[in-house]
ROBAKOL-964064 format. One record per residue: residue number from 0; residue in three letters; x negated, y, z of N, C-alpha, C in turn. Coordinates in steps of 0.001 Angstrom, whole numbers, always signed. Each point is the difference from the previous one (the first is absolute). Last residue first. Example, Ala and Ser with C-alpha at 12.3 -4.5 7.8 and 13.67 -1.06 7.14 Angstrom:
% residues 2
1,Ser,-12850,-2250,+7080,-820,+1190,+60,+770,+1090,+730 $
0,Ala,-290,-5720,-70,+890,+1190,+0,-900,+1200,+0 $
This chain:
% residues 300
299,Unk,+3892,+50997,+34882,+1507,-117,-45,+503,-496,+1424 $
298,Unk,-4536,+1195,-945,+856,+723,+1114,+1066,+32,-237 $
297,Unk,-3029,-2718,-2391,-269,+305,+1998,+842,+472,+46 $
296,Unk,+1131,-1974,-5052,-1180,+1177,+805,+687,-138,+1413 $
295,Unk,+407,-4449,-2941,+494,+1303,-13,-809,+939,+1053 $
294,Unk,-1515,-3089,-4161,-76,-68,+1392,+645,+1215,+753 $
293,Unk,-839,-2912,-5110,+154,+811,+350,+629,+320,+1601 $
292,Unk,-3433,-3166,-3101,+1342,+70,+513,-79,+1194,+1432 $
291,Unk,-3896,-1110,-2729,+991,+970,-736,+1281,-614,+301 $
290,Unk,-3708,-1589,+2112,-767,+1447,-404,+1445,+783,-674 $
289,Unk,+355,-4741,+172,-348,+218,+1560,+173,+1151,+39 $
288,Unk,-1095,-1951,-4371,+1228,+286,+598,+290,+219,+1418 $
287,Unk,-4008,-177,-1563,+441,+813,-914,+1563,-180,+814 $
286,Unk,-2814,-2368,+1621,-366,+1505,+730,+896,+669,-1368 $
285,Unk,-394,-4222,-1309,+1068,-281,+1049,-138,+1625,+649 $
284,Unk,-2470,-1183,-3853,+1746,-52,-25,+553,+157,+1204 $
283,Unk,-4809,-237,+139,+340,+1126,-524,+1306,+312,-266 $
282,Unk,-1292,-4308,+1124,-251,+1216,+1649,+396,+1325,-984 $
281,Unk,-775,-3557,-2682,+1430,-246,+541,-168,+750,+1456 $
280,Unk,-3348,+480,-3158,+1133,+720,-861,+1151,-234,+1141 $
279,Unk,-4986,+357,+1647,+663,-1040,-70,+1136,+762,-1116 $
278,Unk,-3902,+1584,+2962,+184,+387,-1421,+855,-798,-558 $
277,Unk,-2030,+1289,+4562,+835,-1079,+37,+780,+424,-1335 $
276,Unk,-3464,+2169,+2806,-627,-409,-936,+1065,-1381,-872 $
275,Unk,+1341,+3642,+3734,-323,+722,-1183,-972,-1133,-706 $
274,Unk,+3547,-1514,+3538,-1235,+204,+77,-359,+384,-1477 $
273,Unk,+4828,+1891,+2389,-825,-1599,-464,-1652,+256,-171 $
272,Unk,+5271,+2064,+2380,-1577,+330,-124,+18,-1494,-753 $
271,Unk,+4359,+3308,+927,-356,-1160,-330,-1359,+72,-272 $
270,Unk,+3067,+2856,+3622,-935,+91,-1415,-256,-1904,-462 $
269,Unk,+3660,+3748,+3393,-488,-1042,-612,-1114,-216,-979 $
268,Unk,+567,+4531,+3755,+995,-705,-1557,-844,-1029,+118 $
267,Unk,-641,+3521,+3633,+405,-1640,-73,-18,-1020,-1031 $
266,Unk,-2492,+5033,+1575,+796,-560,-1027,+205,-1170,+524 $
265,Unk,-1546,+3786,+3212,-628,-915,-1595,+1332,-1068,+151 $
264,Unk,+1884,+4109,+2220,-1239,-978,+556,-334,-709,-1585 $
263,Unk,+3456,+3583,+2810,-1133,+583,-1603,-430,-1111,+663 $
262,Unk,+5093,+79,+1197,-1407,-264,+373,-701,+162,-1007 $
261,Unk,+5288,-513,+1431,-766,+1189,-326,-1133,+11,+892 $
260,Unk,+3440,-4223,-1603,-922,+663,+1177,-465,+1221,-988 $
259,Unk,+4112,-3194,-183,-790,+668,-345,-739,+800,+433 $
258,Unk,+3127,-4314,+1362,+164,+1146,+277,-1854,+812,-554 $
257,Unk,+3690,-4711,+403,-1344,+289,+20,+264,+1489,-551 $
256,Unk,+2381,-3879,+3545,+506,+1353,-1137,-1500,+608,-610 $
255,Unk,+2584,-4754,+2140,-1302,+717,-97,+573,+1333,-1246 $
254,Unk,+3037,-3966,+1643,-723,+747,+814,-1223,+868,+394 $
253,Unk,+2562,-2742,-3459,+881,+1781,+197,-712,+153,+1202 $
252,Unk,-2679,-2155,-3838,+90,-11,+1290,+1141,+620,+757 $
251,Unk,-2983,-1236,-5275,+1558,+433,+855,-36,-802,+1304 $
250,Unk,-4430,+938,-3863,+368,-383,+1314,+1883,+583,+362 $
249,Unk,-2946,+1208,-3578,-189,-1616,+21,+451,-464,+1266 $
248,Unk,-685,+5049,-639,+961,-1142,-1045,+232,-977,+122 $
247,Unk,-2767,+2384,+2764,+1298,-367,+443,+920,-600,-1320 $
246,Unk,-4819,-22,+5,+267,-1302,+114,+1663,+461,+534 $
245,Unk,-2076,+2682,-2688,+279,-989,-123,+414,-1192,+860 $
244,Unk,-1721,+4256,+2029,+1750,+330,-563,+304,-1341,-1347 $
243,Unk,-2967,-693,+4300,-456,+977,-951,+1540,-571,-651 $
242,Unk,-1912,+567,+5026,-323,-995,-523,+744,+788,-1598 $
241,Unk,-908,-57,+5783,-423,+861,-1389,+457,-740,-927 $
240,Unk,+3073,-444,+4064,-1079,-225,-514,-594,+160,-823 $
239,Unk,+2918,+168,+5458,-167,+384,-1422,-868,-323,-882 $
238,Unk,+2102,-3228,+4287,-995,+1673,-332,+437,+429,-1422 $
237,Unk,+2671,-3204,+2406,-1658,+22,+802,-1055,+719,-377 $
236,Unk,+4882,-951,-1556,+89,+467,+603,-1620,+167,+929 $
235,Unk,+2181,-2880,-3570,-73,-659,+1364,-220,+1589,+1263 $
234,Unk,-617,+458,-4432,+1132,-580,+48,+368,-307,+1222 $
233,Unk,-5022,+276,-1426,+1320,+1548,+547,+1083,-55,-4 $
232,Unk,-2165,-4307,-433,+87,+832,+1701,+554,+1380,+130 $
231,Unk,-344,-2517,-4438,+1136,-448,+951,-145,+675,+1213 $
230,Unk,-2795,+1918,-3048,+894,+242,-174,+1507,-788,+787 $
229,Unk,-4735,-1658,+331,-217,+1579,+322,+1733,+613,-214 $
228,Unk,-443,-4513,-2082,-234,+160,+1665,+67,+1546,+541 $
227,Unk,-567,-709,-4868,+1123,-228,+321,+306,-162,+1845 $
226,Unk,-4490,+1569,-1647,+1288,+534,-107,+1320,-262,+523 $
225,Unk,-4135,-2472,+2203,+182,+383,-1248,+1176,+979,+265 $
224,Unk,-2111,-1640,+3664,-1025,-512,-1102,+369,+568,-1331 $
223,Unk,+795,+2609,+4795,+171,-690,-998,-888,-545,-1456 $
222,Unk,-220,+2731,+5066,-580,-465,-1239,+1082,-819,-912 $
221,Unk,+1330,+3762,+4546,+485,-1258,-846,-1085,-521,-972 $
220,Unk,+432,+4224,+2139,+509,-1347,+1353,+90,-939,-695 $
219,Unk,-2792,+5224,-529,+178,-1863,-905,+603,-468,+990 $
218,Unk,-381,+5041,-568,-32,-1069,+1850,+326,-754,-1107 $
217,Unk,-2790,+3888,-2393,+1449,-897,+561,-109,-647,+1146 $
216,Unk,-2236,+4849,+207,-518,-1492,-388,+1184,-1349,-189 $
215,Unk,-541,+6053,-764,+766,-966,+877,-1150,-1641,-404 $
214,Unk,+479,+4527,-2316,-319,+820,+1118,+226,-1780,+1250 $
213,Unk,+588,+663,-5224,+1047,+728,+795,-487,+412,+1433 $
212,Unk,-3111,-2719,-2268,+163,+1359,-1504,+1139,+992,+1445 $
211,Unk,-655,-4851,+950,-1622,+1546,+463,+681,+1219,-710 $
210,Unk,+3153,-3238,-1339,+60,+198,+1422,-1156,+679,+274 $
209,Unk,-523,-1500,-4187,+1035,+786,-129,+769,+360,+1709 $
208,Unk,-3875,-2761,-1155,-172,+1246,-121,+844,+843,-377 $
207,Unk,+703,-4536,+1503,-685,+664,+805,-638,+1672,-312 $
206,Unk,+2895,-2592,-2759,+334,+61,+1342,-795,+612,+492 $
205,Unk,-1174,-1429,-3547,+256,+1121,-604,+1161,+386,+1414 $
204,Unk,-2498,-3905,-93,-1305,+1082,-190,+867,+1177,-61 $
203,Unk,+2489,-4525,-73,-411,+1128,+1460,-987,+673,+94 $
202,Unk,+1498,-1418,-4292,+1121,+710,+970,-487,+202,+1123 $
201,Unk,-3294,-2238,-2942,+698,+1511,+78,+916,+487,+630 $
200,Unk,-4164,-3299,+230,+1365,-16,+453,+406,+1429,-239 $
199,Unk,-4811,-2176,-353,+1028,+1340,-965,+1504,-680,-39 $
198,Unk,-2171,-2874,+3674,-830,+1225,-867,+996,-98,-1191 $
197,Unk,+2671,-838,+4045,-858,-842,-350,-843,+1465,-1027 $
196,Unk,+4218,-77,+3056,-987,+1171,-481,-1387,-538,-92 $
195,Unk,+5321,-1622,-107,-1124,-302,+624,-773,+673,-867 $
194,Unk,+4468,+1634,+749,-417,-1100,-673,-1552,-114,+191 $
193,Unk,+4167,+2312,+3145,-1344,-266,-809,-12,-790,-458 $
192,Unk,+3649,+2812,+2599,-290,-1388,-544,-1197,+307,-849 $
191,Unk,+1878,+3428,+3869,-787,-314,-1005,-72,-1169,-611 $
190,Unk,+2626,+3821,+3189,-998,-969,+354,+91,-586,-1783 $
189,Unk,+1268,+5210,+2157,+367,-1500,+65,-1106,-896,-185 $
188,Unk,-464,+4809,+472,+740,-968,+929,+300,-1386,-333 $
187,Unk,-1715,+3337,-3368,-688,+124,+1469,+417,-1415,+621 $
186,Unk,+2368,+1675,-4646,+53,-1413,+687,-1227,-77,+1692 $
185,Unk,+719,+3905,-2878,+1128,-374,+719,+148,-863,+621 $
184,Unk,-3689,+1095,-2505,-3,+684,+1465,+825,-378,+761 $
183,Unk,-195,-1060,-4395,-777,-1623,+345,-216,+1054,+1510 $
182,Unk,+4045,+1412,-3623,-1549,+391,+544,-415,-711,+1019 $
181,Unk,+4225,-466,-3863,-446,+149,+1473,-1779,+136,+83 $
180,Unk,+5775,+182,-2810,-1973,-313,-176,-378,+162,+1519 $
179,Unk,+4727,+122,-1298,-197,-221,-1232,-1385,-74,-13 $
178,Unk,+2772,-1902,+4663,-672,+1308,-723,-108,-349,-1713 $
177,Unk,+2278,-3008,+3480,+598,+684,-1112,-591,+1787,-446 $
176,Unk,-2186,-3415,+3167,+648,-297,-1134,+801,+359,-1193 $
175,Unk,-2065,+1536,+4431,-324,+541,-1079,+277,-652,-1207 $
174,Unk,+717,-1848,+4610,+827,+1611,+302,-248,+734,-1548 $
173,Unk,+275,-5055,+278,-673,+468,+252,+248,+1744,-46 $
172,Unk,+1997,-4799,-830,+276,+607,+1068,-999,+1169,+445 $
171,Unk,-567,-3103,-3686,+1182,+1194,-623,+668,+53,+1231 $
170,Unk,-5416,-706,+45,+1232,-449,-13,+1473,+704,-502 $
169,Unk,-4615,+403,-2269,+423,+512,+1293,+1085,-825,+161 $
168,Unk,-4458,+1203,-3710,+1380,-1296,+512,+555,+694,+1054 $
167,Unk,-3209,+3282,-3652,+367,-956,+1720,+768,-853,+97 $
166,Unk,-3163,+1766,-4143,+1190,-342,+365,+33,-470,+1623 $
165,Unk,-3812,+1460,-4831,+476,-120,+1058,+1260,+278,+949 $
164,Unk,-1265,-1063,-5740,-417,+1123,+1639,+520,-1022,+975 $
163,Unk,-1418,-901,-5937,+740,-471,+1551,-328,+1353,+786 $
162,Unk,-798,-1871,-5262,+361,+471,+876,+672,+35,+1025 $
161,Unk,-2260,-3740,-3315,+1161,+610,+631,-303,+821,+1085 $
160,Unk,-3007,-1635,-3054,+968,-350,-526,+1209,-280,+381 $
159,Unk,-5014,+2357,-460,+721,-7,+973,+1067,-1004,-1100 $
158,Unk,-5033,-1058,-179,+752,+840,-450,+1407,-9,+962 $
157,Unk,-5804,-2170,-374,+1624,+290,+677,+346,+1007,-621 $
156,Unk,-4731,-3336,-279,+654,+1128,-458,+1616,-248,+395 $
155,Unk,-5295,-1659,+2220,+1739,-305,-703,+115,+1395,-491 $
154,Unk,-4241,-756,+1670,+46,-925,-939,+1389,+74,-621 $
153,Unk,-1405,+2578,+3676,-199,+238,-1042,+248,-444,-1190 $
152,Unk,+3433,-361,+4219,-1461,-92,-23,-542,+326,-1585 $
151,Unk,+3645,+2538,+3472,-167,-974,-1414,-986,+153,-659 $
150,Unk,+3031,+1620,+4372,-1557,-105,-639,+152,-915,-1219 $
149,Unk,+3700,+804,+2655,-418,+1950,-48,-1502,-432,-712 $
148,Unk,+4956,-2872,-1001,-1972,-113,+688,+192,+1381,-192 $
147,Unk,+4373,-3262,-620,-200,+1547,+419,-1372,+157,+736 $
146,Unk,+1923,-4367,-4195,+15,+331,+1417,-509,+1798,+266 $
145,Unk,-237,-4869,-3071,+1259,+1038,-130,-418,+817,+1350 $
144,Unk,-3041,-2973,-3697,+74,-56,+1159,+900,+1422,+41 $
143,Unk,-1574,-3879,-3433,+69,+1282,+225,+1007,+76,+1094 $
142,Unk,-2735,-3839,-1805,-53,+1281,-380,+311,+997,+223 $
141,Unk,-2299,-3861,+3336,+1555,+688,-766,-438,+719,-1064 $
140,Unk,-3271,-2053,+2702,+1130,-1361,+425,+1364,+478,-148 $
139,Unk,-4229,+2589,-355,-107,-500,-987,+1204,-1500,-302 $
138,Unk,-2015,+3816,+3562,-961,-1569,-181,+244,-1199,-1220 $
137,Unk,+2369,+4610,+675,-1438,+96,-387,-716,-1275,+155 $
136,Unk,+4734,+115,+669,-391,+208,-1548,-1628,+539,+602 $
135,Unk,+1729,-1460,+3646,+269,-791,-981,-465,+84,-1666 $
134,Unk,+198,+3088,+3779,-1649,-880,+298,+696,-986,-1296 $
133,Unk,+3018,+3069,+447,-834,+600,-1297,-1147,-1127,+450 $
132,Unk,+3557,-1187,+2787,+448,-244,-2050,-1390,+1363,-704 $
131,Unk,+767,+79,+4402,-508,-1813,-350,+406,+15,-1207 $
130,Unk,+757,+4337,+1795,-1496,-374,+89,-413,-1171,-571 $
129,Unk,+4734,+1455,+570,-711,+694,-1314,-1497,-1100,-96 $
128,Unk,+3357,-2510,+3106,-313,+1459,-177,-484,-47,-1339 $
127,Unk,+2532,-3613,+1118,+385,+1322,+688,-188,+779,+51 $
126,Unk,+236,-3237,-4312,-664,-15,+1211,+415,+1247,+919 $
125,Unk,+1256,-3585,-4521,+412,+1044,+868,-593,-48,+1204 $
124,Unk,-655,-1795,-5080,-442,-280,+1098,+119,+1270,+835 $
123,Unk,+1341,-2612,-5120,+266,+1240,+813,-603,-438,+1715 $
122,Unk,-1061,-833,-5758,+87,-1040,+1286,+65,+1072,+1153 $
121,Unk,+1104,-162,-5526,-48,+677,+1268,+194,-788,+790 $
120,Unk,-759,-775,-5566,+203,-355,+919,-381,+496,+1538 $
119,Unk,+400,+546,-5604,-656,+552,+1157,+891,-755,+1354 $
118,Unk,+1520,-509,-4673,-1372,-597,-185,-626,+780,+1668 $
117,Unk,+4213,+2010,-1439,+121,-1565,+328,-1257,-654,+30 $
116,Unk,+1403,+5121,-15,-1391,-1542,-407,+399,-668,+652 $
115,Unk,+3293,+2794,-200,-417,+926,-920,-1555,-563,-239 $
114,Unk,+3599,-1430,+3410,+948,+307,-1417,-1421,+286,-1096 $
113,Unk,-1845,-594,+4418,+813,-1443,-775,+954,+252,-1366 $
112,Unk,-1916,+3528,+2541,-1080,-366,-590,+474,-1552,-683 $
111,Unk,+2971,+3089,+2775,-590,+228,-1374,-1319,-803,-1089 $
110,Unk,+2591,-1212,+4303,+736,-196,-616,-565,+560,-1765 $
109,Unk,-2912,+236,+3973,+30,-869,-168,+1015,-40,-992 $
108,Unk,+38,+3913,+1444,-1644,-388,-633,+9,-1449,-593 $
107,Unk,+3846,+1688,+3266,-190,+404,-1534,-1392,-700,-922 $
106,Unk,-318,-1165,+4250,+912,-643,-447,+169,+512,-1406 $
105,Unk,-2356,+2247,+2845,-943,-1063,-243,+1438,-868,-1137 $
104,Unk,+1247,+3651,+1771,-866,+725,-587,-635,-1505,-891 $
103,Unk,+2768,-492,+3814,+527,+434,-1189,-991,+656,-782 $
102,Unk,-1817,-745,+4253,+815,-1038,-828,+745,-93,-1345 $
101,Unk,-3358,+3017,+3102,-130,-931,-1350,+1115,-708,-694 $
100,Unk,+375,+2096,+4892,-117,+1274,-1515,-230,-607,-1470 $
99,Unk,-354,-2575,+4469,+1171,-451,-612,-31,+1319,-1222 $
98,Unk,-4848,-1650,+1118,+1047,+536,+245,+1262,-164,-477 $
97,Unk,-4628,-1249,-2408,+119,+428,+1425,+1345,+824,+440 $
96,Unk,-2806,-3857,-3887,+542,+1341,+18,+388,+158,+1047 $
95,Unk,-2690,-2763,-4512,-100,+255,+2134,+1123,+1477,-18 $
94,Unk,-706,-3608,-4222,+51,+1806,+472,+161,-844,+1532 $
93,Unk,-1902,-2406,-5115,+196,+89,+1625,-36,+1181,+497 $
92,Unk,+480,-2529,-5128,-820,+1078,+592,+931,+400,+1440 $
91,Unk,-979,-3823,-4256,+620,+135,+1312,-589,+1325,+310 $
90,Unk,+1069,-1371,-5404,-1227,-70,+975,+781,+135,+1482 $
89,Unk,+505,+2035,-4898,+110,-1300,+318,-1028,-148,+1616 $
88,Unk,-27,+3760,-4341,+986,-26,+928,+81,-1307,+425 $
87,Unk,-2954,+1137,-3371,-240,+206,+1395,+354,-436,+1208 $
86,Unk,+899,-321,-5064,-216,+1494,+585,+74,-88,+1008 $
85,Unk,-120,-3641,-1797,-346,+140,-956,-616,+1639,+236 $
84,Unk,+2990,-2890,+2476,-1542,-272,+165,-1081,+885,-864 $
83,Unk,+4815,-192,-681,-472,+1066,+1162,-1244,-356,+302 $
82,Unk,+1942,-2615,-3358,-24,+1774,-208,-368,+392,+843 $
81,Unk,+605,-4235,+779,-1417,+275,-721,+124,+1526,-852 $
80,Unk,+3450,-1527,+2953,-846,-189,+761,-1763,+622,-720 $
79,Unk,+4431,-883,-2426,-171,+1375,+998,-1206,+13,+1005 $
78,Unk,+921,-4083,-2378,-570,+1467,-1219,-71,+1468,+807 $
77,Unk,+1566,-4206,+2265,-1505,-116,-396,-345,+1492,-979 $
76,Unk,+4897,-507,+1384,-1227,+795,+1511,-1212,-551,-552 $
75,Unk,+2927,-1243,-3352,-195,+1224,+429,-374,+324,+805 $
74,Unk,-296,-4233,+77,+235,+830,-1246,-725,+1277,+60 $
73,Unk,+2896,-2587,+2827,-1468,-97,+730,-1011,+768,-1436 $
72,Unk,+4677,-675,-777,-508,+1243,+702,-1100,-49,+931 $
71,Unk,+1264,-3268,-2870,+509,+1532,-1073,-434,+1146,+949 $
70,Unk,+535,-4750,+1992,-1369,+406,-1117,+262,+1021,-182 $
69,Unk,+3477,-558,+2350,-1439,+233,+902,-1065,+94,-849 $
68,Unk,+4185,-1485,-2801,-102,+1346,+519,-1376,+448,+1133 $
67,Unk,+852,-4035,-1128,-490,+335,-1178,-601,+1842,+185 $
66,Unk,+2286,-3452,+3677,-1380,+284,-309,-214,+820,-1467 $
65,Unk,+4271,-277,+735,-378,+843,+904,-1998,+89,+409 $
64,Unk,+3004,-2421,-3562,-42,+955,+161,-605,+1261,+640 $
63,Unk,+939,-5072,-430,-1695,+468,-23,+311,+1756,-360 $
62,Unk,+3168,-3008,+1290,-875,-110,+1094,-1323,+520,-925 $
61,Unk,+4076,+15,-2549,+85,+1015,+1107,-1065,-164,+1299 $
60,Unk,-150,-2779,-4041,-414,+1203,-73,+645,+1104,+1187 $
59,Unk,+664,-4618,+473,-1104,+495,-106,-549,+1392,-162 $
58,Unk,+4823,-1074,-286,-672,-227,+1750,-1217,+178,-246 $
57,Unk,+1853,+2372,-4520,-262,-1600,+1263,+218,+213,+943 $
56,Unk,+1874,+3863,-3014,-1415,-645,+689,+550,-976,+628 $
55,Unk,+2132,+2549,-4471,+32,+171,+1347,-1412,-1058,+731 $
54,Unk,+2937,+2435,-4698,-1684,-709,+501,+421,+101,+1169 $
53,Unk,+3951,+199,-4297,-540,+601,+1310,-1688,-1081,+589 $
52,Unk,+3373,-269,-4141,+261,+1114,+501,-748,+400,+1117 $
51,Unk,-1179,-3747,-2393,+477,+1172,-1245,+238,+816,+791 $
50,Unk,-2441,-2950,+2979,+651,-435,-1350,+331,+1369,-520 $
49,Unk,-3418,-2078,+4522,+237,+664,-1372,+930,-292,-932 $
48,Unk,-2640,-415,+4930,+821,-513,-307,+519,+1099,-1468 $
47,Unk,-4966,-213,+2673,+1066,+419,-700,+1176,-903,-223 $
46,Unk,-4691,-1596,+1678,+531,+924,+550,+1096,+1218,-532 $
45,Unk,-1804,-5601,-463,+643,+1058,-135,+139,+1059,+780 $
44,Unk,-4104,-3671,-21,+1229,+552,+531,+771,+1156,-437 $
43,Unk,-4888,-1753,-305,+756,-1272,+31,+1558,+205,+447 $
42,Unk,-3986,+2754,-1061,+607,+248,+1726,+671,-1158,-1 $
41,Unk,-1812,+1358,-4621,-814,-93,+730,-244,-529,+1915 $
40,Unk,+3968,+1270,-3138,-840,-1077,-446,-1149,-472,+566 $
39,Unk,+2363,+3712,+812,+710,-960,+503,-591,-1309,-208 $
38,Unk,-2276,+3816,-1758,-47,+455,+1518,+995,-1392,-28 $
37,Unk,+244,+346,-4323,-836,-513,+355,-482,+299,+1669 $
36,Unk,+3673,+2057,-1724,+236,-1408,+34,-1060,-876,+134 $
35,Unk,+194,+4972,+400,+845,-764,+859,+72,-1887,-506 $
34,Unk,-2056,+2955,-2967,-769,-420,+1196,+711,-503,+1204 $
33,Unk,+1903,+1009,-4115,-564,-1276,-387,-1419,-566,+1435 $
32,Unk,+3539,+3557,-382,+629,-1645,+277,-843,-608,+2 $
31,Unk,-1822,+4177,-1346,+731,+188,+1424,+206,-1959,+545 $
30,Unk,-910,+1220,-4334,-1121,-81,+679,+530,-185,+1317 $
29,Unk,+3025,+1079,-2591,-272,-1166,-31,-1305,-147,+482 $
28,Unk,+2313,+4385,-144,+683,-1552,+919,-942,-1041,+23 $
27,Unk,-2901,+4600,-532,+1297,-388,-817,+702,-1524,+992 $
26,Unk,-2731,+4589,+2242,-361,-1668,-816,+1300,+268,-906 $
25,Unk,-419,+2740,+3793,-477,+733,-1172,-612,-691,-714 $
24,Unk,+1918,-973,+4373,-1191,-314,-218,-468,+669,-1263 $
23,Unk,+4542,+532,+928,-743,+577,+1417,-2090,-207,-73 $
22,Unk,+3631,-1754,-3446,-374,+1633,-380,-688,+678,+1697 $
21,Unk,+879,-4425,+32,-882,+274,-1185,-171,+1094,-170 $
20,Unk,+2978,-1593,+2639,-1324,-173,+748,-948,+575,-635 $
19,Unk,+4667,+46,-1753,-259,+1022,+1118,-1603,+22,+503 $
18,Unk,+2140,-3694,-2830,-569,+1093,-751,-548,+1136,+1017 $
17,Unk,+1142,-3735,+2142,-1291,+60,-683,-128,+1021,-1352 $
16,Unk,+2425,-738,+5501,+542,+457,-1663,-1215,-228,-600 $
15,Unk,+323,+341,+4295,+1370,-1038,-24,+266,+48,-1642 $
14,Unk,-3472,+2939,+3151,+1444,+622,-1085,+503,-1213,-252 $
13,Unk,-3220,-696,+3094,+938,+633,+776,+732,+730,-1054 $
12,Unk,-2592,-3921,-1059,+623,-324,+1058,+613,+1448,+50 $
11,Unk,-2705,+504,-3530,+938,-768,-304,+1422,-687,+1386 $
10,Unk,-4315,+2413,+785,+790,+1178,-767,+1447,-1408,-654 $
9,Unk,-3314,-1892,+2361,+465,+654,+966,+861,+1221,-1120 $
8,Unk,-2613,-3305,-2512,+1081,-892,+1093,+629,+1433,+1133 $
7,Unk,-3474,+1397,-2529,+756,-752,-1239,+1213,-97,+1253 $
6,Unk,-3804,+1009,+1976,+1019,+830,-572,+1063,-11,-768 $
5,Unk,-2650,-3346,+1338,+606,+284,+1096,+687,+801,+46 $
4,Unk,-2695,-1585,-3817,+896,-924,+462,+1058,+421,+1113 $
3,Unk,-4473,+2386,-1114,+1572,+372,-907,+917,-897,-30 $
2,Unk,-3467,-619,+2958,+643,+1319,+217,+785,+175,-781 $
1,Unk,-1449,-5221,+533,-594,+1368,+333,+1196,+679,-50 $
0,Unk,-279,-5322,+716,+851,+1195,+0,-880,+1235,+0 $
């Protein structure tokens, strides 16, 4: 059985017609019949039932339908496969990424790059902080790494690929909840959920110098290992917490109200980093699309 046997047989199985097959194959009939009949000949088995008015299918030929068809389209993913090899595009390429702020971001990315290289393949690896996902891409155990660095080592190159600021959580029992912004003075008094102030930990780098800045030192009552935690305790009522106006998107709580801070401090926004000697076509598709889905602005 080869390929024009299969085509033969599959344009003939789903028009039920052999002049119809013919003008689908852009043959004449009798060639047409004359391969349908040797394909039967060859299989030891009718696959057509045939008289003057109508073609219909075996029991056989309806059991080889459905393999015929998997050929037809293992097929086509071989030719697509060797087009994209052809330009690059093919290959695994590994993102590290940090925070519930990623999620949707990472996901789009993922939905685009499958509609648009199928030949590229994403291996997603979610970590808590920024920091373990850039030691990752510099030792070389990612391509490209999602996350909020105030340093970025020489070797990588970064770009932003979502703007962000800064945001308070508060409980929605809280006397300033229903402010429209707030100043990191107001909060003096209260108390503090932290996220652990490991090295280039940003949120609690940008804590601590946004409390010196007002005149105050937070009172931390709480570390937390992660976001989603940090945000059940302000729920819970056990402090307030820095933390950034993506991740309130990504987050519904009716017990957390996140609330816009009026603060001059370095920048938060997202960046995607990779290592500047990583010349690949299927790293270049993927920062391409990453780079140009569109991200809504901080201070909606």
């Amino acid at each position: 059985m080869d390929l024009h046997q299969i085509r033969s047989f599959l344009a003939v199985a789903e028009e039920l017609h052999f002049g119809r097959a013919a003008e689908r194959l852009h043959i004449a009939q009798p060639p047409l019949s004359r391969t349908i009949k040797h394909l039967e000949h060859e299989l030891g088995i009718q696959l057509f039932e045939r008289n003057t008015r109508s073609v219909s299918l075996t029991p056989s030929g309806q059991a080889l339908l459905g393999p015929a068809k998997e050929v037809m389209t293992a097929l086509r993913r071989a030719e697509l496969a060797v087009r994209l090899a052809s330009n690059g595009e093919v290959g695994l390429i590994r993102i590290a990424f940090a925070g519930v702020s990623t999620h949707r971001l990472v996901a789009r990315l993922a939905r685009a790059v499958r509609t648009r290289h199928p030949g590229i393949q994403l291996e997603l690896s979610s970590q808590n902080f920024a920091q373990p996902a850039m030691r990752k891409l510099v030792w070389g155990d990612t391509d490209i790494a999602l996350g909020r660095w105030d340093v970025i080592p020489g070797d990588v190159a970064a770009e932003i690929v979502m703007p962000d600021a800064l945001v308070i959580a508060v409980p929605d029992t809280h006397t300033l909840a229903g402010a429209d912004r707030v100043h990191i003075g107001q909060l003096a008094d209260d108390g503090f959920v932290s996220l652990l102030a490991h090295e280039g930990a940003v949120l609690p780098d940008r804590l601590r110098r946004l409390s010196h800045a007002a005149g105050f030192a937070a009172d931390i009552v709480h570390v937390a290992p992660d976001t989603q935690t940090a945000l059940a305790l302000v729920g819970a009522q056990v402090g307030c917490h820095l933390t950034l106006r993506s991740v309130a998107r990504n987050v519904t709580d009716p017990h957390v109200v996140f609330l816009p801070l009026d603060a001059d401090v370095q920048d938060v926004d997202l960046r995607a980093a990779w290592r500047r000697d990583d010349h690949r076509p299927a790293l270049k598709a993927v920062l391409d699309e990453l780079l140009a889905l569109d991200q809504p602005d901080a201070s909606e």
